[in-house]
N, C-alpha and C positions, 0 to 999 in steps of 0.2 A: 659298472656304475653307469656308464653311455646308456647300457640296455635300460635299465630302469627310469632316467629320465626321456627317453626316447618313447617308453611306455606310457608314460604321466600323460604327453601331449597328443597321446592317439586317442588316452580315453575322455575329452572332452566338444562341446563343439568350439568351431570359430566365430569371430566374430562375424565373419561373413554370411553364414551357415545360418547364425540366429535373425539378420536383418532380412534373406529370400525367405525364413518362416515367418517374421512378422510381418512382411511384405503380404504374403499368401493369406493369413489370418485378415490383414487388413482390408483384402479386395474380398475375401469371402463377408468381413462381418457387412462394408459398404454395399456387397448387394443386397443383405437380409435388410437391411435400412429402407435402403429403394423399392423391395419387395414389401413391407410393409405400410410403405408411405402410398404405393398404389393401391393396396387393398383398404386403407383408412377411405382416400378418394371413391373408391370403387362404392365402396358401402355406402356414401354420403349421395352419390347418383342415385344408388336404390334406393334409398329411403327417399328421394325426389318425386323417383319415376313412380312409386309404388303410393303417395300421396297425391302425383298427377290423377291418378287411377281414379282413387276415393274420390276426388272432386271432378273430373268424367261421370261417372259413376251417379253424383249426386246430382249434378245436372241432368243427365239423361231420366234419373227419376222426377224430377219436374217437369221433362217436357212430356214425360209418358202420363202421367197423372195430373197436368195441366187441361180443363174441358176444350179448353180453345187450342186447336195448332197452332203452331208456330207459320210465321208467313215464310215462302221460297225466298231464298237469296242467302247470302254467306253475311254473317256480322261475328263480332267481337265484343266480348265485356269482361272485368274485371271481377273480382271475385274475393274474397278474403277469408280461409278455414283454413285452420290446424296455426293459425296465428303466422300465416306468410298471404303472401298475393301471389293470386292467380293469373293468368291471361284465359279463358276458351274463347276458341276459333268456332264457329259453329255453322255448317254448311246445308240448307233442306235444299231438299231439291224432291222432283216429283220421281214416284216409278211406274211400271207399264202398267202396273197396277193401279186405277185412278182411287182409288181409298184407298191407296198407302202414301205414306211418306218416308223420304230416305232422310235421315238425319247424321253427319257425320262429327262429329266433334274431336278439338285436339286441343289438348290443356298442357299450357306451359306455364312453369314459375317465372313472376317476372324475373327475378336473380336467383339465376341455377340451372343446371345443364339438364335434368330428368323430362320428361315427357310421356303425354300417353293419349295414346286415340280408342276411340270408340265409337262403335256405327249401331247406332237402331233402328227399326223400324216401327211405326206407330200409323194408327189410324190418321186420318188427313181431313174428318171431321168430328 
């Protein structure tokens, strides 16, 4: 009779036994959490960075297709497409080339981490 109850208690877990496995389940499900919560973030910067772009993009098609150059020096304006605000940075400056112009632009949302630069060149009359 000892044998068979001695049996009974082998074939089970303990309680101890079940708390390091909900333990371990627990640390495993809290990284997949963590690991999602940075890829949600992660995505939200691309789609920033990749609408900085578009609006880069469409400025530099205005000052390409603009008849007048833009004058030398760095300025700033505001900007408003895809239903957020823009900042571009916009920097002319001359090159060794006197009919070129170097143009750099850097477009940032005012609220939000994405960003995007972009350099062209264009005639300089």
């Amino acid at each position: 009779m000892d044998r068979d109850c001695a049996k009974g208690r082998e074939s089970g877990f303990t309680l101890l036994e079940m708390l390091v496995a909900l333990s371990v389940i627990s640390i495993a499900a809290l990284a997949l959490i963590r690991l999602d919560a940075y890829a949600v973030r992660t995505a939200g910067d691309l789609d920033e960075s990749t609408m900085a772009g578009i609006v880069a993009q469409n400025r530099a098609v205005e000052l390409w297709t603009d008849p007048a150059p833009p004058t030398i020096g760095n300025s700033a304006v505001g900007v408003a497409n895809a239903g957020r605000n823009w900042r571009v940075e916009q920097r002319v400056a001359k090159t060794a080339d006197d009919a070129l112009l170097r143009i750099d632009l850097l477009v940032r949302p005012e609220s939000g981490r994405g960003q995007a630069a972009l350099t062209i060149i264009r005639p300089s009359r």
